[in-house]
ZAPA-893715 format. One record per atom (N, C-alpha, C): residue number from 0; atom name; x, y, z. Coordinates in Angstrom, 2 decimals, decimal comma. Atoms other than C-alpha are relative to their C-alpha. Last residue first. Layout:
 num atomo       x       y       z
 NUM    CA       X       Y       Z
...
***
This chain:
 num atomo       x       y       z
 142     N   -0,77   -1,02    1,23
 142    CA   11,13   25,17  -15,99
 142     C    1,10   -1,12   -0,75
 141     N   -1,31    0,24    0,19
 141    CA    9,13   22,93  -13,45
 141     C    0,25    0,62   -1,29
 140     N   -0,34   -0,54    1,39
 140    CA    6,48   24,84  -11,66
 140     C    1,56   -0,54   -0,23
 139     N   -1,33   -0,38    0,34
 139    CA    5,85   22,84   -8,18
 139     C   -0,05    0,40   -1,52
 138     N   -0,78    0,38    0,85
 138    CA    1,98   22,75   -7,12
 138     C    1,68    0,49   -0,27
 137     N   -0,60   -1,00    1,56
 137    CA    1,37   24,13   -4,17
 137     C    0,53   -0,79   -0,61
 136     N   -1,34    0,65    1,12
 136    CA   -0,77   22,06   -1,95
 136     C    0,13    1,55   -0,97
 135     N   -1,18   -0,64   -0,47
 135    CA   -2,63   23,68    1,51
 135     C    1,22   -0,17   -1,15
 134     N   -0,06   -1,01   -0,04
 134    CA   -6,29   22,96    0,22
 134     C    1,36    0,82   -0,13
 133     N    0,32   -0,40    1,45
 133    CA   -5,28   19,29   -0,87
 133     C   -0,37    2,05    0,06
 132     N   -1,24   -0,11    1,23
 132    CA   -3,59   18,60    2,10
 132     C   -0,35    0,49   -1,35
 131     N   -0,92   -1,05   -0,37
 131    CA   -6,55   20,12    4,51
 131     C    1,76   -0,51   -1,11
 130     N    0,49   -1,77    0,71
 130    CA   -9,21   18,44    2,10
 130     C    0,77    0,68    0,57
 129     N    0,08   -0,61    1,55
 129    CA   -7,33   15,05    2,24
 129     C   -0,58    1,09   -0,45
 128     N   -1,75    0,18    0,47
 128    CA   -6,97   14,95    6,14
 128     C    0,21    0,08   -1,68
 127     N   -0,02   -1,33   -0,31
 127    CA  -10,95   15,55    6,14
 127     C    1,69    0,44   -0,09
 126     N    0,11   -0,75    1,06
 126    CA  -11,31   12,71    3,70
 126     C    0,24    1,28    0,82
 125     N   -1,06   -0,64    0,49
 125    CA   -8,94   10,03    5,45
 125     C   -1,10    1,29   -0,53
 124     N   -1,19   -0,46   -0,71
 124    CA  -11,83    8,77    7,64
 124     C    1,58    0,92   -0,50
 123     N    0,62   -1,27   -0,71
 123    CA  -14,51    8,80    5,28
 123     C    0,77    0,20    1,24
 122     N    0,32    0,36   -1,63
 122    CA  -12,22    6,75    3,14
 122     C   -0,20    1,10    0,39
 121     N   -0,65   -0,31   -1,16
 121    CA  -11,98    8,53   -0,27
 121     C   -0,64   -0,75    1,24
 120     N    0,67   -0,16   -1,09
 120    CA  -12,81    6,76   -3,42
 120     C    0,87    0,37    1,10
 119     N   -0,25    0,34   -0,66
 119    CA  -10,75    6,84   -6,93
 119     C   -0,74    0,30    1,83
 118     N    0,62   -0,19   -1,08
 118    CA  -11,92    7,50  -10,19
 118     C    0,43   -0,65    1,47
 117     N    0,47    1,24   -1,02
 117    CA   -9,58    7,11  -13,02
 117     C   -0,76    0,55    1,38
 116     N    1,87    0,23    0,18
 116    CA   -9,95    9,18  -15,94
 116     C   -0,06   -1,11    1,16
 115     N    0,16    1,22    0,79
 115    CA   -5,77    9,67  -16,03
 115     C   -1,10   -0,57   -0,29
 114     N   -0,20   -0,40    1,51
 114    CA   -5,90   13,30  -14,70
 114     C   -0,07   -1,28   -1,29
 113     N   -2,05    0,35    0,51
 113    CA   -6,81   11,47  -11,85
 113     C   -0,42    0,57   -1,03
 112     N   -0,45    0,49    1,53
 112    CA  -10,81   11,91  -10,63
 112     C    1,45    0,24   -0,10
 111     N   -0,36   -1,41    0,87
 111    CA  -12,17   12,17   -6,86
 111     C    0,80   -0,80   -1,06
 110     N   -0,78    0,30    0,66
 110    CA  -14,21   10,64   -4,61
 110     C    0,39    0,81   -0,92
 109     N   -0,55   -0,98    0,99
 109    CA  -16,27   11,18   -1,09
 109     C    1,24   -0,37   -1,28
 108     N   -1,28    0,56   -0,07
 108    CA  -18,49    9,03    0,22
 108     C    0,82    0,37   -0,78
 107     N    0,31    1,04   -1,23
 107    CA  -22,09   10,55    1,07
 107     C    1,77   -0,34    0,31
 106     N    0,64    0,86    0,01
 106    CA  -20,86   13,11   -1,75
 106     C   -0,05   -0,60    1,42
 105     N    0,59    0,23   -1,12
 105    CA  -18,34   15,42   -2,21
 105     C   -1,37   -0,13   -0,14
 104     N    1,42   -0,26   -0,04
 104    CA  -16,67   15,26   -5,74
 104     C   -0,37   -0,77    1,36
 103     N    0,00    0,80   -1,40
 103    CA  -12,88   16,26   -5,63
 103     C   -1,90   -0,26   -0,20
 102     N    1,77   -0,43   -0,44
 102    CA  -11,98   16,78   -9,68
 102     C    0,04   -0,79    1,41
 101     N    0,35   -1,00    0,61
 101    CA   -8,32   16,75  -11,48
 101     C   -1,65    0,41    0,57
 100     N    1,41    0,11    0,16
 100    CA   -6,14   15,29   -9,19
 100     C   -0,65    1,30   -0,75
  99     N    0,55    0,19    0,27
  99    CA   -2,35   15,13  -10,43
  99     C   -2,17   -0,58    0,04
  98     N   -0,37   -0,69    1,41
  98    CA   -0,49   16,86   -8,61
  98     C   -1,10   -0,31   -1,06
  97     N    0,80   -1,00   -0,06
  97    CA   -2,02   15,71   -5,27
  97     C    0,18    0,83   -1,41
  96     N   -0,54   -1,54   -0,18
  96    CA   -0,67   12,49   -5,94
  96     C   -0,81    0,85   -0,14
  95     N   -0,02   -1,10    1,02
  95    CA   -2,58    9,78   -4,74
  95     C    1,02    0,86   -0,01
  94     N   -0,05   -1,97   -0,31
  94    CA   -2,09    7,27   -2,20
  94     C   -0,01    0,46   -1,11
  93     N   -0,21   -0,90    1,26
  93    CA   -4,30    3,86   -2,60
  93     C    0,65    1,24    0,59
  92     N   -0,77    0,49    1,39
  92    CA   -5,30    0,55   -0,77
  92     C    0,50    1,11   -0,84
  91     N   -0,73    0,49   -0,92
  91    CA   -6,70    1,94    3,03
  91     C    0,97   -1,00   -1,29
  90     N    0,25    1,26    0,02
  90    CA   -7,52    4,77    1,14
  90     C    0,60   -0,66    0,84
  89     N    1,64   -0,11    0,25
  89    CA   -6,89    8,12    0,56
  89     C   -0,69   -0,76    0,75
  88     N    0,68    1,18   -0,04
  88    CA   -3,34    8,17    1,26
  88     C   -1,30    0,34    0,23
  87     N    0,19    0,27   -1,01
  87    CA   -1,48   11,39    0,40
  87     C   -0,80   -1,26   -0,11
  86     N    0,53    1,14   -0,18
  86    CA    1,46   12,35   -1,90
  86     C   -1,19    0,10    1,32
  85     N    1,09   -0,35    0,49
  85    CA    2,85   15,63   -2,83
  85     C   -1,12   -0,87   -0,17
  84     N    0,13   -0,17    1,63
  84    CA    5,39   15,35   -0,37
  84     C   -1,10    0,27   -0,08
  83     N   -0,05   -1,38    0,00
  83    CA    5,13   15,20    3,51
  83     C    0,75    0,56   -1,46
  82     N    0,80   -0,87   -1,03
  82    CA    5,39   11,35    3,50
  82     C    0,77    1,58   -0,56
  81     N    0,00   -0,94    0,36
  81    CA    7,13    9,68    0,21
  81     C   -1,10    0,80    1,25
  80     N   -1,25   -0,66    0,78
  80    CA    9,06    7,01    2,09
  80     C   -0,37    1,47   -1,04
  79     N   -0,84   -0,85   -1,24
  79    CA    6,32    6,72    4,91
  79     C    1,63    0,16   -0,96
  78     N    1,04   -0,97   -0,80
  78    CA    3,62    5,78    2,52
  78     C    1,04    0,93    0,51
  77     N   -0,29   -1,04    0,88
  77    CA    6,10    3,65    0,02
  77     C   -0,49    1,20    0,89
  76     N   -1,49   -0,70   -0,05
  76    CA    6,83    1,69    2,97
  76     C   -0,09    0,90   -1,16
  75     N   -0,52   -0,39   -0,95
  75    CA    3,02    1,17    3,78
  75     C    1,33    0,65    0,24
  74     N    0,52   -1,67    0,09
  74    CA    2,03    0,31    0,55
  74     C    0,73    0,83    0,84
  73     N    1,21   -0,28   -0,49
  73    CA    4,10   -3,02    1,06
  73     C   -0,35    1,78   -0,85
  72     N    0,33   -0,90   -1,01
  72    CA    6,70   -3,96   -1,42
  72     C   -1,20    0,34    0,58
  71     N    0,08    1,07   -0,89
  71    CA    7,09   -6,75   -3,98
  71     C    0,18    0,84    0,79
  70     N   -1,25    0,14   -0,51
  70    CA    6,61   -4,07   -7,09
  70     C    0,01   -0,80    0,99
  69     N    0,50    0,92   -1,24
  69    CA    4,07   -4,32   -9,62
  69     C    1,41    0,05    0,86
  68     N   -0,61    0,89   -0,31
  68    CA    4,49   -1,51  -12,19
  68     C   -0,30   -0,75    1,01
  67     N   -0,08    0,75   -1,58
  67    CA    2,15    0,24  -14,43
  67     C    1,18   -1,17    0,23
  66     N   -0,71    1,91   -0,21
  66    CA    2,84    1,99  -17,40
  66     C   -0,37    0,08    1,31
  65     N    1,38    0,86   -0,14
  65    CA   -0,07    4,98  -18,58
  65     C    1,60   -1,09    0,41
  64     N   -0,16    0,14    1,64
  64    CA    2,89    7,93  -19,56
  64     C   -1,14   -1,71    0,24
  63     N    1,06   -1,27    0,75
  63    CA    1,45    9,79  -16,30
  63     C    0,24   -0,61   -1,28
  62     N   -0,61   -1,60    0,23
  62    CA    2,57    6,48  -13,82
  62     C   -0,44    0,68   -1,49
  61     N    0,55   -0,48    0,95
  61    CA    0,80    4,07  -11,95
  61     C    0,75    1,04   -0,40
  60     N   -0,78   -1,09   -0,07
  60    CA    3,06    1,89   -9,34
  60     C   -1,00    0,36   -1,61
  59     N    0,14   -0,31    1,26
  59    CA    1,20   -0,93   -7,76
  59     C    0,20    1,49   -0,35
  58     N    0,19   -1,04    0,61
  58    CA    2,24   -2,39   -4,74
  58     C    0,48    0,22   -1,73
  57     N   -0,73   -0,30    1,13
  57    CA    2,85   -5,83   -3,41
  57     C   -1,04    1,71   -0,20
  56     N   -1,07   -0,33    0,50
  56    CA    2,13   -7,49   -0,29
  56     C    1,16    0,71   -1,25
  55     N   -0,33    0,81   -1,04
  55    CA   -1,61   -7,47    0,29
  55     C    1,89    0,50    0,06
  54     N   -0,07    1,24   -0,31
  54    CA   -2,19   -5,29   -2,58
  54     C    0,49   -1,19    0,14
  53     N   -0,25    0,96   -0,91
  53    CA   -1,94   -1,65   -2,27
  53     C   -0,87   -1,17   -0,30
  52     N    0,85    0,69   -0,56
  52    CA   -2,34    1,15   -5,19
  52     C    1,04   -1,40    0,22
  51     N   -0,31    1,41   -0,19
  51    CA    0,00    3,98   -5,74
  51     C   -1,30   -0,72    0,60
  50     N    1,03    0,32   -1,77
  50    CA   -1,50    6,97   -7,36
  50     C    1,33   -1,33   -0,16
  49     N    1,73   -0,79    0,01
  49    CA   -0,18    9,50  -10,67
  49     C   -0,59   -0,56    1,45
  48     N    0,98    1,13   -0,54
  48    CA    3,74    8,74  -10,06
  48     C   -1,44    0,81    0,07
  47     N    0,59    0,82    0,72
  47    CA    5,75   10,91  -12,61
  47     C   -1,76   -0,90    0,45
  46     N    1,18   -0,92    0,74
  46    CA    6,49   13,72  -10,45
  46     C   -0,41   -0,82   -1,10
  45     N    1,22   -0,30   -0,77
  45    CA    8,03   11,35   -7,97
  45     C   -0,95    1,30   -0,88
  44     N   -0,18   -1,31   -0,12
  44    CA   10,93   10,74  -10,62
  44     C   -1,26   -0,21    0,57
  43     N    0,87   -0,56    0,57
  43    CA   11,38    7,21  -11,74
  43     C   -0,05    1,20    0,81
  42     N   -0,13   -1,16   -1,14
  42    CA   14,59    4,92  -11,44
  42     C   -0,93    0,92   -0,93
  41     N    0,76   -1,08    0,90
  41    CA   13,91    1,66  -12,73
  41     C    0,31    1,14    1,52
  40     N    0,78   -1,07   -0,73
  40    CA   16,01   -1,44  -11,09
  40     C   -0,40    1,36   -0,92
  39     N    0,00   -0,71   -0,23
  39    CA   15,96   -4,71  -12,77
  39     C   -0,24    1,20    0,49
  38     N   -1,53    0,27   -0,40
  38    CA   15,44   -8,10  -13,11
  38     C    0,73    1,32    0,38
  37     N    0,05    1,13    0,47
  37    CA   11,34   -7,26  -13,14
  37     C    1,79   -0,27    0,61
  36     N    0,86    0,61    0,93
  36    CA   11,20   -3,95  -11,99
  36     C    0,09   -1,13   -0,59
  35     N   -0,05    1,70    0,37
  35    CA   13,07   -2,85   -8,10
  35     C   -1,16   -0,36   -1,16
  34     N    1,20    0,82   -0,36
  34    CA   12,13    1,29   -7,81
  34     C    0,41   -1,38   -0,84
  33     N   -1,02    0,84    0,85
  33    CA   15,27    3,89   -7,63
  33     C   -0,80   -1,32    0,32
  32     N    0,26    1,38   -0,83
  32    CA   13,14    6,45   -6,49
  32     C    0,12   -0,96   -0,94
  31     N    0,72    0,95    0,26
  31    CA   13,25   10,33   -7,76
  31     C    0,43   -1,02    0,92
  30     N    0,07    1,62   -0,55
  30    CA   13,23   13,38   -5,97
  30     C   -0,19   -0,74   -0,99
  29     N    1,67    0,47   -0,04
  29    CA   13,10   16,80   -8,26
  29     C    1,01   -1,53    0,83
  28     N    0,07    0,55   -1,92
  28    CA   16,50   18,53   -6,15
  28     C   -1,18   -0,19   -0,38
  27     N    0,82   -0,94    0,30
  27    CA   17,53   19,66  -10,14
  27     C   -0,79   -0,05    1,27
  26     N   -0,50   -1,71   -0,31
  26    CA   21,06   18,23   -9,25
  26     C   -1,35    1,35   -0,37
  25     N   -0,87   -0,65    1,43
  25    CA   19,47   14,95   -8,61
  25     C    0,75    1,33    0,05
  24     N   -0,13   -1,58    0,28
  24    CA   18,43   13,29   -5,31
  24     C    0,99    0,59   -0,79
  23     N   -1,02   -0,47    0,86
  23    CA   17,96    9,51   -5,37
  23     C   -0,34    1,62    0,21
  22     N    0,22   -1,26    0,24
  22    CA   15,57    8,07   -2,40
  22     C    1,41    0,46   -0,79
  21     N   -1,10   -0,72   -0,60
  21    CA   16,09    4,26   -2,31
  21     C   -0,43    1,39   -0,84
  20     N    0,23   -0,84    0,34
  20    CA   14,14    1,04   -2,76
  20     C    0,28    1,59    0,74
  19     N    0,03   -0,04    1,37
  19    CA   15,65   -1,88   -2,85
  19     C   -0,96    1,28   -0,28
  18     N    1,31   -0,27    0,42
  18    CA   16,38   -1,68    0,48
  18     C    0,12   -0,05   -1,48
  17     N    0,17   -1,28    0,47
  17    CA   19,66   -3,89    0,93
  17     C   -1,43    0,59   -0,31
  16     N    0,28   -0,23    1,00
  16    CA   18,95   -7,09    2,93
  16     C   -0,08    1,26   -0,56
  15     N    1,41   -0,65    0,27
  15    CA   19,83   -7,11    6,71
  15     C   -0,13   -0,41   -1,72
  14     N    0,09   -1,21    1,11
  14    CA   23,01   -9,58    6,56
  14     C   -1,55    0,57    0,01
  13     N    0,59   -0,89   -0,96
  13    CA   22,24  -12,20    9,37
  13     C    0,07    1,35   -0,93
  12     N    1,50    0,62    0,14
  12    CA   22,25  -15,10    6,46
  12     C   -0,50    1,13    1,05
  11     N    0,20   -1,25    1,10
  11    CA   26,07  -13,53    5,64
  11     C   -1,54   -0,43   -0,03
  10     N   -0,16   -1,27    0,33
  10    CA   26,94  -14,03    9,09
  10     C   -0,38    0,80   -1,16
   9     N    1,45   -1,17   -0,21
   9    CA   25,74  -16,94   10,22
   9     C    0,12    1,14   -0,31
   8     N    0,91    0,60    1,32
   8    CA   28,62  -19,28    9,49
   8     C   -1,09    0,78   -0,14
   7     N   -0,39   -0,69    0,38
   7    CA   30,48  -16,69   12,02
   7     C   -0,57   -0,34   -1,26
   6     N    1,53   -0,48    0,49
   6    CA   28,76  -17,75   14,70
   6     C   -0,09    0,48   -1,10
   5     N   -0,16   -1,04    1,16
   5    CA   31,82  -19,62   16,23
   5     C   -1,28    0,51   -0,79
   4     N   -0,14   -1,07   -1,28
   4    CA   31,37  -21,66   19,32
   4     C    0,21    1,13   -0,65
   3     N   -0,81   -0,69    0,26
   3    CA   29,68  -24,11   17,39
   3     C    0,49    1,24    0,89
   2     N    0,67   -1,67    0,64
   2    CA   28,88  -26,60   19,15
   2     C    0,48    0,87   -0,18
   1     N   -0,66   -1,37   -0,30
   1    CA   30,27  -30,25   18,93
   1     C   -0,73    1,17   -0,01
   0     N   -0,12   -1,11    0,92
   0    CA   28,17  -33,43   18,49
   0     C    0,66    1,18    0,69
***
């Protein structure tokens, strides 16, 4: 047998894979995120998203008009694609937006309510990191 001395058959299998998910910036500078949905891509506006919840490989995208999406992404890359926003991770399955919490109730284990009636628990490790983001948030006034 011969070897190849050419590598070049390999080239479109070494192709990274485009992210499929990609920071858009409008002319009103709200962020949205051009988020992979079934055959297609949805582009949603970070002032939509109420929480993301994590599992295993896929994330779940909640947003203020009640749709959920399932996307084939970790938590993790949404984590570090909306860092130092209005986002924080609660959980070792969930970031919130800070926009939308409507009640923090401290307790043994601390949780707090979504404008959507959903209750969501704080890891007693994330909760002191969630009372200095949540103290320090300014909401954005959109006109």
């Amino acid at each position: 047998m011969k070897a190849f001395a050419n590598d070049s058959i390999f080239d479109p299998m070494s192709i990274p894979f485009h992210k499929s998910v990609e920071k858009v910036a409008d002319s009103t500078c709200l962020q949205k995120l051009l988020i992979p949905f079934y055959d297609r891509k949805r582009t949603v506006s970070v002032d939509e998203i109420v929480r993301l919840e994590g599992s295993g490989n896929y994330t779940n995208f909640f947003l203020k008009d009640g749709t959920k999406m399932l996307v084939s992404r970790t938590l993790k890359e949404y984590e570090t694609l909306l860092d130092g926003q209005a986002f924080v991770r609660v959980h070792k399955s969930c970031i919130v937006n800070l926009g939308f919490v409507r009640k923090f109730f401290v307790k043994k284990e601390g949780e707090l309510e979504l404008t959507d009636g959903q209750q969501v628990k704080i890891s007693r490790r994330r909760a002191q990191m969630f009372m200095d983001r949540i103290r320090d948030f300014q909401p954005v006034a959109i006109s």
